[in-house]
Every structure is written in structure tokens, then in C-alpha cells.
GUKERO-654471 format. One record per atom (N, C-alpha, C): residue in three letters; x, y, z. Coordinates in steps of 0.2 Angstrom, whole numbers, plus 5000, padded with zeros to 4 digits. Atoms other than C-alpha are relative to their C-alpha. Layout:
// residues N
ALAXYZ...
END
This chain:
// residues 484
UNK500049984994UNK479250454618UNK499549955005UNK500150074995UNK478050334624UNK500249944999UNK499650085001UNK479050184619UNK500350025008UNK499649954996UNK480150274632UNK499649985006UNK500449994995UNK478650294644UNK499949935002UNK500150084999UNK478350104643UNK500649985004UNK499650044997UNK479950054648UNK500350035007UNK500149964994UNK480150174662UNK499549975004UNK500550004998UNK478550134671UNK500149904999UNK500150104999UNK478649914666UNK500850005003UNK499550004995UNK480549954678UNK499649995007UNK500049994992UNK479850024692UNK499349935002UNK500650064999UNK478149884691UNK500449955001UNK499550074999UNK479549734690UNK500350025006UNK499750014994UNK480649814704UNK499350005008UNK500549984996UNK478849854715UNK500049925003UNK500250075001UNK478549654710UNK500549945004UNK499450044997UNK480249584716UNK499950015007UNK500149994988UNK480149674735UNK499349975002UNK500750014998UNK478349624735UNK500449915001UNK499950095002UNK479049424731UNK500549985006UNK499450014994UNK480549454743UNK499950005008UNK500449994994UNK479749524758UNK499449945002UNK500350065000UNK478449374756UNK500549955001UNK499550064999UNK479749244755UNK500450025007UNK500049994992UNK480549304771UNK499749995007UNK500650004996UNK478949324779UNK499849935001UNK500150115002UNK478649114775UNK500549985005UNK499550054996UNK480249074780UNK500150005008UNK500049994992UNK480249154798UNK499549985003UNK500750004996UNK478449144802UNK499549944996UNK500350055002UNK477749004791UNK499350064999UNK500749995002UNK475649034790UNK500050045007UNK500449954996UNK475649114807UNK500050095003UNK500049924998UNK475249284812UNK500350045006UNK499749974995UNK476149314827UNK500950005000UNK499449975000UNK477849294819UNK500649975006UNK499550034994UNK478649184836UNK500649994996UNK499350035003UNK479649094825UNK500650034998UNK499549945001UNK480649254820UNK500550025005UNK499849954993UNK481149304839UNK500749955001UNK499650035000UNK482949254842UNK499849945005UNK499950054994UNK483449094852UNK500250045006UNK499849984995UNK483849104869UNK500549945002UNK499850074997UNK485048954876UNK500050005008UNK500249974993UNK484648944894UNK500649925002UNK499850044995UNK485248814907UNK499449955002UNK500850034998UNK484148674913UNK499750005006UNK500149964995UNK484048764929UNK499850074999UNK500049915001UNK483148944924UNK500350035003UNK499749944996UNK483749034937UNK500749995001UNK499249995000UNK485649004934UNK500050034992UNK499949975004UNK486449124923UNK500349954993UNK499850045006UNK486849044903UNK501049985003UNK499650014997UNK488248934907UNK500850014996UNK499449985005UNK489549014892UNK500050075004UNK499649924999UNK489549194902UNK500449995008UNK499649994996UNK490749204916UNK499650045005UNK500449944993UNK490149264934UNK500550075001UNK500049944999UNK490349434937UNK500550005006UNK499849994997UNK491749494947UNK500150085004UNK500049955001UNK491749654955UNK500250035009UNK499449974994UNK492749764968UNK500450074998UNK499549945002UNK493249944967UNK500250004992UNK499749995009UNK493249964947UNK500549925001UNK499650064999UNK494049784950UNK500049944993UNK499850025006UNK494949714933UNK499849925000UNK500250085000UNK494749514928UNK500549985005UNK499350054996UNK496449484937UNK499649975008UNK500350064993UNK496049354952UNK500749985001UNK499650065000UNK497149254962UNK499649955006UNK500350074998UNK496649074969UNK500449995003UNK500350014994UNK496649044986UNK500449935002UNK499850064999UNK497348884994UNK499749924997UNK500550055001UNK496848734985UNK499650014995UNK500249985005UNK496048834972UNK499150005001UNK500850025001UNK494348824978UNK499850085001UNK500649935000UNK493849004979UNK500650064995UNK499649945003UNK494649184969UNK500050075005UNK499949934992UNK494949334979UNK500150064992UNK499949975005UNK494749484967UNK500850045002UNK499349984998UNK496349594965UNK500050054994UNK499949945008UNK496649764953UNK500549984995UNK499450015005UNK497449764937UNK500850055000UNK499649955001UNK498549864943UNK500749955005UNK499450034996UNK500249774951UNK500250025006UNK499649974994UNK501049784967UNK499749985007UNK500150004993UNK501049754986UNK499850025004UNK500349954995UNK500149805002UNK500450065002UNK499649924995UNK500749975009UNK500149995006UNK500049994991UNK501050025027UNK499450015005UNK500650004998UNK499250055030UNK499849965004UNK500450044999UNK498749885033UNK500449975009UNK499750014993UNK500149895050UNK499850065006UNK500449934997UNK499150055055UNK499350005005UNK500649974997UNK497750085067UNK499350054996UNK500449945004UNK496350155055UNK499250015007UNK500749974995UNK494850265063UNK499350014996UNK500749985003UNK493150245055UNK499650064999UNK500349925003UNK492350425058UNK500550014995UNK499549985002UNK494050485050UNK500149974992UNK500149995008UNK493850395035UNK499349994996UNK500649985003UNK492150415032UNK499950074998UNK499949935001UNK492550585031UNK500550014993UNK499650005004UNK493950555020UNK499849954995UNK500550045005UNK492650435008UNK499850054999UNK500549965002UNK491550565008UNK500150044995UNK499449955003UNK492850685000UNK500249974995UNK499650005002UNK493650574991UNK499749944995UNK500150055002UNK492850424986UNK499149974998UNK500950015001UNK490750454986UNK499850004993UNK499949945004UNK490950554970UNK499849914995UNK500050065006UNK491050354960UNK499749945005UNK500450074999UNK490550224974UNK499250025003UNK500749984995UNK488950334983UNK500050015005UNK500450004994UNK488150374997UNK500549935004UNK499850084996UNK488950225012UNK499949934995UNK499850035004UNK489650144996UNK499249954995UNK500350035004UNK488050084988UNK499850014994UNK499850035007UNK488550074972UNK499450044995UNK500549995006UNK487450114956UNK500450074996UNK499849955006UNK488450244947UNK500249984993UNK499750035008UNK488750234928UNK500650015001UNK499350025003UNK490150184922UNK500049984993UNK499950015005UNK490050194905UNK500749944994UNK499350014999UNK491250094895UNK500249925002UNK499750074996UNK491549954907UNK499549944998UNK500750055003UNK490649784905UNK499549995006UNK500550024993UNK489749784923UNK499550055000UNK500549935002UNK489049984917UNK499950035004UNK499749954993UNK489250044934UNK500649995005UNK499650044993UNK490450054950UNK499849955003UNK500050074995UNK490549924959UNK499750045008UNK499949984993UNK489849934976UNK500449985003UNK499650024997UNK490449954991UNK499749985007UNK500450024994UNK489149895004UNK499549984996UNK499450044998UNK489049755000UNK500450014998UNK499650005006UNK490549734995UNK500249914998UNK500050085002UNK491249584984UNK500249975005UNK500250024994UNK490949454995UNK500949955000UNK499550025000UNK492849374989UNK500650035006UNK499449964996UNK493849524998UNK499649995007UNK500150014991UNK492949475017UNK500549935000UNK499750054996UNK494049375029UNK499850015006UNK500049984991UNK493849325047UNK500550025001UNK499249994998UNK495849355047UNK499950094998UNK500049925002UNK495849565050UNK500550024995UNK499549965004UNK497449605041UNK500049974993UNK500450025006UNK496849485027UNK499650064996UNK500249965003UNK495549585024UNK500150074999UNK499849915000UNK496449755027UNK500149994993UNK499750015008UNK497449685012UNK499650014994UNK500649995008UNK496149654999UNK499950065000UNK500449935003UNK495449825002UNK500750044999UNK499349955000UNK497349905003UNK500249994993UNK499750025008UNK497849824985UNK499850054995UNK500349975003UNK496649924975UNK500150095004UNK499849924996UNK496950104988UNK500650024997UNK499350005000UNK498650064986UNK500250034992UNK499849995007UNK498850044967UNK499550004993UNK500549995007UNK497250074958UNK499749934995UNK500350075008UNK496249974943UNK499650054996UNK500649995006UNK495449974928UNK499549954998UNK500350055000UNK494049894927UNK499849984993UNK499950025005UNK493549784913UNK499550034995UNK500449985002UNK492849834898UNK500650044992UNK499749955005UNK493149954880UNK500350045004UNK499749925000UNK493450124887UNK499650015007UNK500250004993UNK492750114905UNK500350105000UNK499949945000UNK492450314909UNK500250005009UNK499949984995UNK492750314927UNK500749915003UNK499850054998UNK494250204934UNK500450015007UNK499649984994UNK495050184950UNK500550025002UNK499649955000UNK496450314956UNK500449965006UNK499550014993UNK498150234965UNK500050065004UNK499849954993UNK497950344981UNK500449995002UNK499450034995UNK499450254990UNK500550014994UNK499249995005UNK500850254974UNK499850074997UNK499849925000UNK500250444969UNK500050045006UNK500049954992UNK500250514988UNK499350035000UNK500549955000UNK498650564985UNK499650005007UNK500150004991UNK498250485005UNK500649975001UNK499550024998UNK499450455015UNK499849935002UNK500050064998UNK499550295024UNK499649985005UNK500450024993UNK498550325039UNK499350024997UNK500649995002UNK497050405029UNK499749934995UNK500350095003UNK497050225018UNK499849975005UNK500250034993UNK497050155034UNK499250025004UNK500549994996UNK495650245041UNK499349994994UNK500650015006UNK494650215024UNK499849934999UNK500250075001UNK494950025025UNK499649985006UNK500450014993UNK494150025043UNK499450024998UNK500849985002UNK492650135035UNK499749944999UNK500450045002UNK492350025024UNK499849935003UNK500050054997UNK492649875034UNK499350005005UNK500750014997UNK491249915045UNK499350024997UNK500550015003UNK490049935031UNK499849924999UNK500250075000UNK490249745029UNK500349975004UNK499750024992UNK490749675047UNK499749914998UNK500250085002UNK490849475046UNK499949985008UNK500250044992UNK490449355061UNK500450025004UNK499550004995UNK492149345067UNK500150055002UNK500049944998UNK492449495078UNK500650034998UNK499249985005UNK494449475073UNK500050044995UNK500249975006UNK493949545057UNK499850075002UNK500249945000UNK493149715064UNK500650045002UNK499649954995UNK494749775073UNK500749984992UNK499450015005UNK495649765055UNK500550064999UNK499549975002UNK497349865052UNK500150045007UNK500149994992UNK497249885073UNK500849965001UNK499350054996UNK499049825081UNK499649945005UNK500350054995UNK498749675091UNK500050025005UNK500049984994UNK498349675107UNK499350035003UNK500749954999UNK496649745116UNK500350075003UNK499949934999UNK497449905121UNK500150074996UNK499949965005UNK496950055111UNK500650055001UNK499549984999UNK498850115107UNK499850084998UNK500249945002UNK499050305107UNK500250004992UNK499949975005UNK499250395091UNK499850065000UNK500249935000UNK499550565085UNK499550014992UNK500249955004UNK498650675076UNK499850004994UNK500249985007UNK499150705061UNK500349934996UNK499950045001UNK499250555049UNK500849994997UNK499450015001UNK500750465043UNK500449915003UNK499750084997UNK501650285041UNK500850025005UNK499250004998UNK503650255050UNK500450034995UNK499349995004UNK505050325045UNK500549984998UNK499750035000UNK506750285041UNK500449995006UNK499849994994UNK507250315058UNK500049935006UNK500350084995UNK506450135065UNK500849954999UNK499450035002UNK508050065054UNK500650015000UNK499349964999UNK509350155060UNK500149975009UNK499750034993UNK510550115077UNK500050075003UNK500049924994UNK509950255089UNK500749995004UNK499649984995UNK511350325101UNK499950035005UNK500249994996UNK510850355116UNK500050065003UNK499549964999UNK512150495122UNK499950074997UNK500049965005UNK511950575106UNK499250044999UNK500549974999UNK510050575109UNK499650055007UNK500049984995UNK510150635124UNK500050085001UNK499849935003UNK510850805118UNK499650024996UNK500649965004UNK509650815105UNK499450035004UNK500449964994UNK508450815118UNK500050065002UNK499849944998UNK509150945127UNK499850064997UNK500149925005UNK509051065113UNK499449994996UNK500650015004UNK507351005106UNK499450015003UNK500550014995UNK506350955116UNK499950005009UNK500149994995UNK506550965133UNK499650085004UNK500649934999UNK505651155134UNK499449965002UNK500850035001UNK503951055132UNK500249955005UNK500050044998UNK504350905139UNK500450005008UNK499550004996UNK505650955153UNK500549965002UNK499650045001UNK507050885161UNK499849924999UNK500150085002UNK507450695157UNK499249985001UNK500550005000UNK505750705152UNK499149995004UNK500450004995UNK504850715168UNK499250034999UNK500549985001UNK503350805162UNK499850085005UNK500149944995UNK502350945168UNK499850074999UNK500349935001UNK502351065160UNK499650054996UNK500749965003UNK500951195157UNK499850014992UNK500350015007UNK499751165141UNK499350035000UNK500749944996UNK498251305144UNK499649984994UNK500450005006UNK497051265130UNK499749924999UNK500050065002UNK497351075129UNK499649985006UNK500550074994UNK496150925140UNK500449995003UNK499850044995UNK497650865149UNK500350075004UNK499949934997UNK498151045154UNK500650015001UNK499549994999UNK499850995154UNK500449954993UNK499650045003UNK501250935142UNK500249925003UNK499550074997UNK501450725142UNK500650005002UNK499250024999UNK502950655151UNK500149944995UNK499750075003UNK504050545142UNK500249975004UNK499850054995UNK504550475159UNK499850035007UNK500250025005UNK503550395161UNK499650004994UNK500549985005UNK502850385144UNK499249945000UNK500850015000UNK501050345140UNK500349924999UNK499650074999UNK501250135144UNK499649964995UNK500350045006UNK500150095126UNK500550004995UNK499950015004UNK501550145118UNK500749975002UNK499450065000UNK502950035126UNK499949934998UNK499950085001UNK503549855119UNK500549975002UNK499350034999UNK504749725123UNK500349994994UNK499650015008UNK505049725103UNK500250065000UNK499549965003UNK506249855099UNK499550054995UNK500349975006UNK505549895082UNK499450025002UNK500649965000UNK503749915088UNK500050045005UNK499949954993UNK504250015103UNK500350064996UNK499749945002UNK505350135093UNK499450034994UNK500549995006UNK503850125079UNK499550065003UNK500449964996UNK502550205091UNK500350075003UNK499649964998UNK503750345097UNK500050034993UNK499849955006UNK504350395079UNK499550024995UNK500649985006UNK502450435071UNK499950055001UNK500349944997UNK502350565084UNK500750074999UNK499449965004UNK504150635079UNK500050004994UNK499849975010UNK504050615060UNK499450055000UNK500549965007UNK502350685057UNK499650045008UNK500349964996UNK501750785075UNK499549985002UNK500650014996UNK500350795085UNK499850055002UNK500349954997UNK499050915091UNK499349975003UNK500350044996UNK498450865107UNK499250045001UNK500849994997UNK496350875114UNK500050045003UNK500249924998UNK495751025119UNK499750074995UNK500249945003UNK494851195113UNK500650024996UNK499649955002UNK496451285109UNK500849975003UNK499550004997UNK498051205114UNK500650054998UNK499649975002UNK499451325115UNK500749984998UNK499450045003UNK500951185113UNK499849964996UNK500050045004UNK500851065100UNK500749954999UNK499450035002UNK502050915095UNK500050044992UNK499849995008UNK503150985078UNK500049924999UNK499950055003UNK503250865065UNK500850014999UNK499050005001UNK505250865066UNK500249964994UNK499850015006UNK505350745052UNK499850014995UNK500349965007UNK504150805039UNK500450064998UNK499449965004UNK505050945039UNK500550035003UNK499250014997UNK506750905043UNK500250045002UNK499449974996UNK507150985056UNK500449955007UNK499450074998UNK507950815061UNK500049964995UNK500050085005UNK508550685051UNK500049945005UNK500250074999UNK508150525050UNK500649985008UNK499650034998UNK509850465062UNK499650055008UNK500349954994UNK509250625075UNK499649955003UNK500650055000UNK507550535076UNK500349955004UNK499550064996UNK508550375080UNK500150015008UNK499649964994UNK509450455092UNK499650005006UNK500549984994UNK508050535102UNK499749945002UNK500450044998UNK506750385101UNK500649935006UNK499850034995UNK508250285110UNK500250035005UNK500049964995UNK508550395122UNK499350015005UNK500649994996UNK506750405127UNK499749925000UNK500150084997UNK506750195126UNK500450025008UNK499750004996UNK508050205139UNK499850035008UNK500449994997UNK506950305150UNK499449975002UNK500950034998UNK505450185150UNK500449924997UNK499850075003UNK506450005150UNK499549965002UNK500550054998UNK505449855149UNK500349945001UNK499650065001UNK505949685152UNK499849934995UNK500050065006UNK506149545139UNK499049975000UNK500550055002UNK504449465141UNK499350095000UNK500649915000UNK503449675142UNK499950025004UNK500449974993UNK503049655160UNK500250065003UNK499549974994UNK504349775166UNK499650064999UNK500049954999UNK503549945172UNK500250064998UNK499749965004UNK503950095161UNK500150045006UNK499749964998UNK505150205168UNK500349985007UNK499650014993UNK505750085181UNK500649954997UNK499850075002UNK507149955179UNK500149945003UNK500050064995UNK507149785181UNK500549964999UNK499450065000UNK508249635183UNK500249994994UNK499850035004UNK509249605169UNK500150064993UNK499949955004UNK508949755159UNK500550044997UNK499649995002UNK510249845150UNK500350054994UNK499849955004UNK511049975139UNK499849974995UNK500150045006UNK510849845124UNK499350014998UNK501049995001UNK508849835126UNK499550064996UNK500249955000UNK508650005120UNK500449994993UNK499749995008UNK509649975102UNK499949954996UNK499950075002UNK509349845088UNK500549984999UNK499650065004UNK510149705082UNK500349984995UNK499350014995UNK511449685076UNK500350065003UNK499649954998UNK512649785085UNK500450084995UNK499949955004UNK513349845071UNK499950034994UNK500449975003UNK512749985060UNK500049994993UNK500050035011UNK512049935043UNK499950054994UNK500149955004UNK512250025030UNK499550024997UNK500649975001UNK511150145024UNK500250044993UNK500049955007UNK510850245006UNK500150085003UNK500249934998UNK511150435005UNK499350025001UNK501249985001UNK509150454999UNK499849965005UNK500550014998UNK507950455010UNK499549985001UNK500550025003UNK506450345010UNK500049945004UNK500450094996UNK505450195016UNK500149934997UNK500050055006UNK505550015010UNK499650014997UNK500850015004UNK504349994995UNK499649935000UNK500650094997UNK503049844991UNK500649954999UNK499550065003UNK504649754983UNK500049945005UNK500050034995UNK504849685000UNK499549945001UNK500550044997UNK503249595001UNK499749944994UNK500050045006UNK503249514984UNK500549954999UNK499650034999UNK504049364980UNK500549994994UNK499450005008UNK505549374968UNK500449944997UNK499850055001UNK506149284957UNK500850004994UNK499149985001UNK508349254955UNK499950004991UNK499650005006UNK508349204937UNK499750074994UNK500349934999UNK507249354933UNK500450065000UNK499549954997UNK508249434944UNK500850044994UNK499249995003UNK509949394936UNK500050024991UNK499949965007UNK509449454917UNK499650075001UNK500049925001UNK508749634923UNK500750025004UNK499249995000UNK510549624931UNK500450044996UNK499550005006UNK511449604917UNK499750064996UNK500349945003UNK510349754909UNK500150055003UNK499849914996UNK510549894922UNK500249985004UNK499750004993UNK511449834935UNK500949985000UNK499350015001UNK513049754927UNK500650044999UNK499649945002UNK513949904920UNK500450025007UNK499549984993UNK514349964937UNK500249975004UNK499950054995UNK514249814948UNK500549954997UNK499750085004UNK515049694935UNK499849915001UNK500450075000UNK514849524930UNK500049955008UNK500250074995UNK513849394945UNK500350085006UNK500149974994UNK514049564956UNK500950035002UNK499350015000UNK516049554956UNK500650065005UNK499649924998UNK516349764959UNK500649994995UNK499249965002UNK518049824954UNK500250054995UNK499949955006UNK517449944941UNK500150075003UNK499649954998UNK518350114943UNK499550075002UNK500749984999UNK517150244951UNK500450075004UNK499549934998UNK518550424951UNK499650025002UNK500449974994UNK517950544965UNK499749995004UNK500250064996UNK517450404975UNK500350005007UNK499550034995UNK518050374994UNK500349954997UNK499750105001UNK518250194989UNK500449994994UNK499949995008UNK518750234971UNK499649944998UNK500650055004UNK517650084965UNK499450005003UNK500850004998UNK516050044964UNK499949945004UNK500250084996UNK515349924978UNK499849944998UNK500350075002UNK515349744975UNK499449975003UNK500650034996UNK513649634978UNK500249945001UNK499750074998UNK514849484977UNK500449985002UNK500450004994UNK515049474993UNK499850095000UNK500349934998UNK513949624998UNK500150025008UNK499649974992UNK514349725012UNK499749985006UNK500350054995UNK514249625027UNK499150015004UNK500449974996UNK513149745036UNK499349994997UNK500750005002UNK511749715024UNK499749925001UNK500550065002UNK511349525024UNK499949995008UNK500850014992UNK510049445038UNK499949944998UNK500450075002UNK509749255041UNK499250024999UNK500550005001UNK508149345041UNK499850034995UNK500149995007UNK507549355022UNK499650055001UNK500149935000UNK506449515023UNK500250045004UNK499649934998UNK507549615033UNK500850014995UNK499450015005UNK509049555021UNK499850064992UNK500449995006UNK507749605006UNK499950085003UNK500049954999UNK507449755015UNK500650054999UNK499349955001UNK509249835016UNK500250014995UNK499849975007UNK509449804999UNK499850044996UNK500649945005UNK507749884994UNK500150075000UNK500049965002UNK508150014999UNK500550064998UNK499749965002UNK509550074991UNK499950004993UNK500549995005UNK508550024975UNK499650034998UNK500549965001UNK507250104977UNK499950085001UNK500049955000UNK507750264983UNK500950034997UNK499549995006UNK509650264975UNK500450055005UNK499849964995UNK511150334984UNK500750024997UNK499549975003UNK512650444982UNK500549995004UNK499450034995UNK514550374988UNK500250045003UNK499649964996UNK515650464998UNK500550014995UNK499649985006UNK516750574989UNK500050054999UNK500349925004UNK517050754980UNK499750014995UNK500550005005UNK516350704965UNK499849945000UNK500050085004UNK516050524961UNK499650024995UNK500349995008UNK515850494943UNK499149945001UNK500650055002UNK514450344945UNK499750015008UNK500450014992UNK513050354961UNK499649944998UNK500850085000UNK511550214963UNK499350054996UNK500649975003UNK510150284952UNK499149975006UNK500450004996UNK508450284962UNK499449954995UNK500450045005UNK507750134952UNK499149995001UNK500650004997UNK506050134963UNK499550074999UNK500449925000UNK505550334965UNK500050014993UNK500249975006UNK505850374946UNK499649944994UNK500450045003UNK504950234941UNK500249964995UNK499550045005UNK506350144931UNK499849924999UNK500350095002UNK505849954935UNK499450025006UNK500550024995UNK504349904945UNK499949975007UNK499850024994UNK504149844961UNK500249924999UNK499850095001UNK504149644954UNK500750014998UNK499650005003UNK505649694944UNK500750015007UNK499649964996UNK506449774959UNK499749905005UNK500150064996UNK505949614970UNK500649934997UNK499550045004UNK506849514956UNK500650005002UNK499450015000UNK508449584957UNK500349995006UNK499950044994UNK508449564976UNK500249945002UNK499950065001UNK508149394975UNK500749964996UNK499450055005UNK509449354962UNK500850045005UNK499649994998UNK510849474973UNK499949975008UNK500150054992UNK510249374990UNK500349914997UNK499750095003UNK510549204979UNK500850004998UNK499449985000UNK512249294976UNK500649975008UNK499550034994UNK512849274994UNK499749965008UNK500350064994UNK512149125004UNK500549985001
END
């Protein structure tokens, strides 16, 4: 038993002996003879410049949860942040935004992760920055003296969201503009917030996502971008009659005005002849633009209580899109102007003419059954051979090879499915984004032939999210390189 004792007891004495010899030798090799151990303290590798950060970490970029993706500038000499999220400016940044208006809708929507008048500091676990990013300052990348520049940077990120960089980032930024979560006019009025939290020299830059021009254009009410109606060939004749049965109660005849509005500041119903002279153009398009914001999506005019109000006739379609059309030329025709703006709404002047009051071309371009707006596809640069093998993957079956048609499409007016090559007259435009545009949107919103049954329609390759908007810009591109 004590043999036993010994050899248990000369264990733990030799194991006591080794940690004591190891811990020593450690303690030599980090710290030598002295007492305070320096030697042990990791390195640092600095710069020969202290006050510049180590020159293997990468500067920090930061914007709305704003991922690594960048793009380079002209020339390459500077990066402009950008989300990791894909896709192009929305319709915001052609919008009028109102600062109270989205400081209200920050504060709702948007405090909760950047603060108080965006000054930043909230955690963000996760990510590698550790909080949101502010947004006063903001990154000083997204400033431009060009206004609609810098709508853009801030609209990319409202529009389509980011993740910022990082494991597992707890908080990331929410596509407002591709889930509907704002419309187009409350993005608009948020990029304007923000924009006057960091206002730059040039003045151009303060009046960002503002139409041109120094006259503050009206706008209704309630928000909302154009509708399809801007792209359609109004009928004059046709809107005429709309009128009649719509609107002329409130508005009276051939829109003279007048009549009583008990409640509201102007105390009467606007005349549309003449109409309010901010919102005529000698452009067509932005003359019908300004008119059909306050037909799609309504108005309720200043005052305590008024008892008329504009409906929203197209929100909820109690006209369609062509109606729309219709009335907005009908109420051009009543306020002509002449080619260079000057003319006088509601008078005519030399030269003027039934034509002025309808686009270009004369004849009516084809349109999709579904209804909807162009998407970003438009704004992106596509590219044909791209284009031409998502073709061949979802688009040849019905269209056939290089665009050809002739594939058999029973229950059909036409009995076949429409060829792209050549595509039907009415769609192409020497001008490449209105060309890009007629096709987008049958892409993107997909449309059903004429017919009792047709076996094949256009799938709505944009709203159910089947290809992307790059992918959808592709095949564009590759059916625009089909008929040059």
C-alpha cells in the first residue's frame, strides 16, 4: 500500500514540476528577464502616416445598409455606392417630392433603423460596419450637384433594397418601391427629406426629383406615378363624351369652371378651361403626364371640409386606361399651346391643330391586354447575345427560331402566335427607349390575344417575377437587334 502511495504522489510531484518548467519557458520566451511582459503584446502593422487607417483594410463604405457593390464613375476616379440589390431608378425620381411629407413618412417608416433626422448609430449586429449607416451625413459618394443624379443614388436603394455586408446582418434594408410598400410619390418625397439633410453648394441639387423649370407645377393630393393612359392615342370625340358623363357635374360645361365647392379654400370647383397654366406643355407626353396624376390617383383640394373632391377614376377603374386617354385629350384641346409653350391656355393660336392634342405616330401602337407601367428593364442597358439565349429558353417555343412566328396558337383571332421577326410595325421607334418601352411592356406585364379561347397568351414575365429586370432588358435588346 505504500509502494502504491509513492508512485501516486512522485505522479502528481513530476506533473506539478513540468507546468512549473512550461509556464517558465513561456514566460522567458515572450518576456525575456522583464517584468512588464511588452514583449508578449501582439504587433500592430501601422502605416508611416499614423493617422491613416492600416493600409490591407479597405475604406468603409456606407449608405442605407449599403452592400460592397460600387460602380466607377467616369474615368474611374471616384465609386458611387449602390445596393446589392439589382435594378433601376423607378418613376420617383421624375416626380416632384415634398420634404414635410416625407419627413413624416421617415419618421414612420424609416427612424425605427436610421434615427432621429437620420443620425445613424443604431446596432446592427451581424454586419461588418455594426450599425446603420447614417443618413445625415450621408455617404458623401451618393451627393451630386446634378438634382436627378442624386434623386438616383438615394432612389436605387428605396427602390430595390440592400443587404449590407457582413455574416448575418440583423437589420437590412426593405425594397419599398419593388414591394409597393411606398408608392412613387412618398419615395419621391423621402428622397427630398433626405436630400435636405445634406444640401450641397449647388442650388441645382436642392430642387432634386422637381420637374424642370422654376414654376411650382400643381399636384394632387394623393400620391402616385403615370399611368398607362400617358401611352395611349387619346380620341378627342370619344373624350368628349366621357366628360359629359363624368365629369362635367363638378367641372361644368366644356370645362368652364365654377362651380360651388363649400368647404374648400378656392370655394369653387377648378376650371379645366382654362386649366391651371403649371400644368400645360408644348411636350405632349408632359402635358398629358400632369393631367393624368390627378385622374389616376385623385385629389382633395385645401380647405377645412371640402364637399367635392377629385375621384381617383383609375385606381379604381372606373375608367380604363384608353378612357383616361381620351378625357386627358379632350381637355388638351381645350388649353392648346403652341409648339414653342408660349400659346395661352384656352386660346388658339396660329398654326395650332387637332394633331397637337395627340402623339406621334399617328398610328395606334399596340398595346398588351394587362395592365401596367414600364418597368426598370427600360433604364438598364441590355445586352442581345444574352438576350438571344434567354430566347431560345422561354421565348422560342412560341415565338420560334430568330423570332420567325408561325407556331399554331387554336382559339386565336390570328390563329398563330405573333412573330418578332419582323415585330409588329407599331411597336418599333428610331427612338431606342420608346422602342424598348413597347416591348417592355408586354414582358413585363404579359398579355392575352384576341380570341375565344387561345391556347398560348404572353406570360407576365416581369410581375411574377419569372426573369429579372436585366434579363428582361436582354431579351429586348436581342428582339430590337432582330429588326434594324
Amino acid at each position: 500500500m505504500d509502494d502504491f502511495r509513492k508512485i501516486i504522489y512522485g505522479v502528481l510531484i513530476g506533473f506539478v514540476l513540468i507546468l512549473v518548467v512550461w509556464i517558465s519557458f513561456l514566460a522567458l520566451t515572450g518576456c525575456g528577464f522583464a517584468l512588464n511582459c511588452a514583449a508578449a503584446l501582439p504587433k500592430v502593422d501601422r502605416t508611416s502616416i499614423p493617422t491613416l487607417i492600416p493600409a490591407t483594410l479597405p475604406a468603409s463604405v456606407r449608405l442605407l445598409n449599403a452592400a460592397p457593390a460600387v460602380t466607377s464613375t467616369a474615368g474611374g476616379e471616384s465609386t458611387i455606392a449602390r445596393p446589392s440589390n439589382p435594378g433601376g431608378p423607378g418613376t420617383a425620381i421624375n416626380l416632384k417630392g415634398d420634404a414635410n411629407s416625407g419627413m413624416q413618412i421617415y419618421a414612420t417608416n424609416c427612424q425605427t433603423c436610421h434615427n432621429t433626422d437620420g443620425k445613424g448609430g443604431i446596432p446592427n449586429p451581424g454586419s461588418t460596419d455594426g450599425t446603420v449607416p447614417p443618413l445625415n451625413p450621408i455617404d458623401p459618394s451618393i451627393i451630386s450637384p446634378d438634382a436627378k443624379t442624386y434623386a438616383t443614388n438615394i432612389d436605387l436603394f428605396l427602390e430595390h433594397g440592400s443587404t449590407p455586408e457582413g455574416n448575418n446582418p440583423t437589420f437590412s434594408m426593405p425594397a419599398w418601391g419593388d414591394k409597393k410598400a411606398l408608392t412613387p410619390q412618398q419615395i419621391a418625397d423621402v428622397i427630398v427629406y433626405v436630400i435636405s439633410l445634406n444640401p450641397v453648394t449647388n442650388p441645382a441639387a436642392t430642387s432634386a426629383a422637381t420637374p424642370l423649370g422654376s414654376v411650382d407645377i400643381a399636384r394632387p393630393s394623393n400620391p402616385g406615378g403615370p399611368g398607362t393612359a400617358i401611352n395611349l392615342k387619346g380620341d378627342v370625340n370619344s373624350g368628349m363624351q366621357i366628360y359629359a358623363t363624368n365629369c362635367q357635374t363638378c367641372h361644368n360645361t366644356d370645362g368652364k369652371g365654377g362651380i360651388p365647392n363649400p368647404g374648400s379654400s378656392d370655394g369653387t370647383v377648378p376650371p379645366l378651361n382654362p386649366v391651371d397654366p403649371t400644368l400645360t406643355n408644348s411636350d405632349f407626353k408632359t402635358f398629358a403626364t400632369n393631367l393624368d396624376l390627378f385622374i389616376e390617383h385623385g385629389s382633395t383640394p385645401e380647405g377645412t371640409n371640402p364637399t367635392l373632391t377629385m375621384p381617383a377614376w383609375g385606381d379604381k377603374e372606373a375608367l380604363k386606361p384608353q378612357q383616361i386617354a381620351d378625357v386627358i385629350a379632350y381637355v388638351i384641346s381645350l388649353n392648346p399651346v403652341s409648339p414653342t409653350g408660349t400659346g395661352t391656355p384656352g386660346a388658339s393660336s396660329p398654326g395650332t391643330s387637332q394633331t397637337q392634342v395627340e402623339p406621334e405616330p399617328t398610328e395606334e401602337v399596340a398595346r398588351p391586354s394587362n395592365p401596367g407601367s414600364p418597368g426598370t428593364a427600360i433604364n438598364l442597358t441590355g445586352d442581345a447575345t444574352s438576350g438571344q439565349q434567354i430566347y431560345a429558353t422561354d421565348c422560342q417555343t412560341c415565338h420560334n427560331t430568330d423570332g420567325k412566328g408561325g407556331i399554331p396558337n387554336p382559339g386565336s383571332s390570328d390563329g398563330t402566335v405573333p412573330p418578332l421577326n419582323p415585330v409588329d410595325p407599331t411597336l418599333t421607334n428610331s427612338d431606342f427607349k420608346t422602342f424598348a418601352t413597347n416591348l417592355d411592356l408586354f414582358i413585363e406585364h404579359g398579355s392575352t390575344p384576341e380570341g375565344t379561347n387561345p391556347t398560348y397568351t404572353m406570360p407576365a414575365w416581369g410581375d411574377k417575377g419569372a426573369l429579372v429586370p436585366q434579363q428582361i432588358a436582354d431579351v429586348i435588346a436581342y428582339i430590337i437587334s432582330l429588326n434594324k
